[in-house]
C-alpha positions as CSV (number, residue, x, y, z in Angstrom):
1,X,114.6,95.9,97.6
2,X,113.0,96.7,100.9
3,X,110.6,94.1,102.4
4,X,107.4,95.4,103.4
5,X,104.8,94.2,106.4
6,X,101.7,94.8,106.9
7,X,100.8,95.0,110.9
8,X,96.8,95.0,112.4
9,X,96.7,97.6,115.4
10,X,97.6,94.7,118.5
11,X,100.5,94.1,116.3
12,X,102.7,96.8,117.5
13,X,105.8,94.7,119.0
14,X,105.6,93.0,116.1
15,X,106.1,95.7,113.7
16,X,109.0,97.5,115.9
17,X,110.7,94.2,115.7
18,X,110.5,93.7,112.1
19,X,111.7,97.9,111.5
20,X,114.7,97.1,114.1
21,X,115.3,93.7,112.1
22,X,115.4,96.3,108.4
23,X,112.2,96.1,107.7
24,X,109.3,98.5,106.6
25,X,106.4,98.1,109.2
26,X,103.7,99.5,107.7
27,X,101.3,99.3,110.9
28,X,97.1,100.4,111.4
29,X,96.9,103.0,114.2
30,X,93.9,104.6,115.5
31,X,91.8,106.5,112.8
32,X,91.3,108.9,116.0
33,X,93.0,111.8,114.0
34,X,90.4,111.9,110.9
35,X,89.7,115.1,110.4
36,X,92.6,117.3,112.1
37,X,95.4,119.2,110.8
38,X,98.7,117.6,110.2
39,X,101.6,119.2,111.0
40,X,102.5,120.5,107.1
41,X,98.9,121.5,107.5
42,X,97.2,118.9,105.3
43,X,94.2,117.1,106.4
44,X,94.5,113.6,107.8
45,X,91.6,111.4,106.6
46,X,90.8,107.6,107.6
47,X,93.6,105.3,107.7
48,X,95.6,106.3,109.8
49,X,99.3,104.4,109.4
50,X,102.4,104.4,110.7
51,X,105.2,103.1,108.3
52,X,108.0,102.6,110.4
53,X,111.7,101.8,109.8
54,X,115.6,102.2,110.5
55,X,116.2,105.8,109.1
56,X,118.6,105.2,106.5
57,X,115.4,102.6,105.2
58,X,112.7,104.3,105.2
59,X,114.0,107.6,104.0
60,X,114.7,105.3,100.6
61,X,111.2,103.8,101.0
62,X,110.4,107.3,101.9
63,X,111.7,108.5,98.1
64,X,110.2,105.7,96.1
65,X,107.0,106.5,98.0
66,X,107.0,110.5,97.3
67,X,107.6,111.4,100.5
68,X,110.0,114.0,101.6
69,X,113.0,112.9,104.5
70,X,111.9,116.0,106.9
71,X,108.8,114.3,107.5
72,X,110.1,111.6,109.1
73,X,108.7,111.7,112.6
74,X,112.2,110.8,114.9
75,X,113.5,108.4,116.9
76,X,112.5,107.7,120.9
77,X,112.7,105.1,122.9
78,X,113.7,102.8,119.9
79,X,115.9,102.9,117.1
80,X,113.1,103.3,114.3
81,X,111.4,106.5,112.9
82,X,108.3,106.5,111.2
83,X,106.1,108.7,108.4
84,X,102.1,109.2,109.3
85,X,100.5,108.2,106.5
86,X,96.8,108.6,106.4
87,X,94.0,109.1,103.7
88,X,94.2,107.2,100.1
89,X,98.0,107.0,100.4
90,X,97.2,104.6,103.6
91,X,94.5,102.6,101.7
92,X,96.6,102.0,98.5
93,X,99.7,100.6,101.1
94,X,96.6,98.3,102.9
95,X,95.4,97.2,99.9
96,X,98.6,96.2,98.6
97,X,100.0,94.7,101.9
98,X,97.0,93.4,103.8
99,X,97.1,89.0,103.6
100,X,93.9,88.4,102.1
């Protein structure tokens, strides 16, 4: 079983660490993209999330979750990748994560 996190917007080093560590950083980003055009060409609504992870990890979060491996946004500077996530998708993983 993968261990989930959630992570609040300042929390970025945070949530890198724990993805590096194995984890799945599921982390708020700026809802600055509501309203545009994804690259697949869906519309990304409010949240916006990055769920972030070692490859080999979050591509099986990735197919528990319903999302498709070529989506995977790639590796930079680091050694995670991460899915945008955005709309009700988002909410449902904030709801479920968030501490109370």
């Amino acid at each position: 079983m993968l261990e989930e996190r959630y992570f609040e917007r300042r929390q970025i080093r945070e949530a890198i660490a724990f993805a590096e560590a194995g984890g799945i950083a599921v982390h708020r980003n700026f809802d600055a993209y509501d309203g545009r055009r994804s690259p697949r060409g869906v519309r990304m609504q409010r949240p916006f999330l990055h769920v972030i992870g070692l490859r080999p990890q979050l591509e099986a979060w990735g197919r528990r979750s319903g999302l498709r491996p070529e989506w995977i946004q790639p590796e930079k500077r680091r050694r995670v990748a991460h899915y945008d996530v955005f709309g009700p998708f988002a909410q449902t993983l904030i709801d479920r994560l968030r501490q109370p």
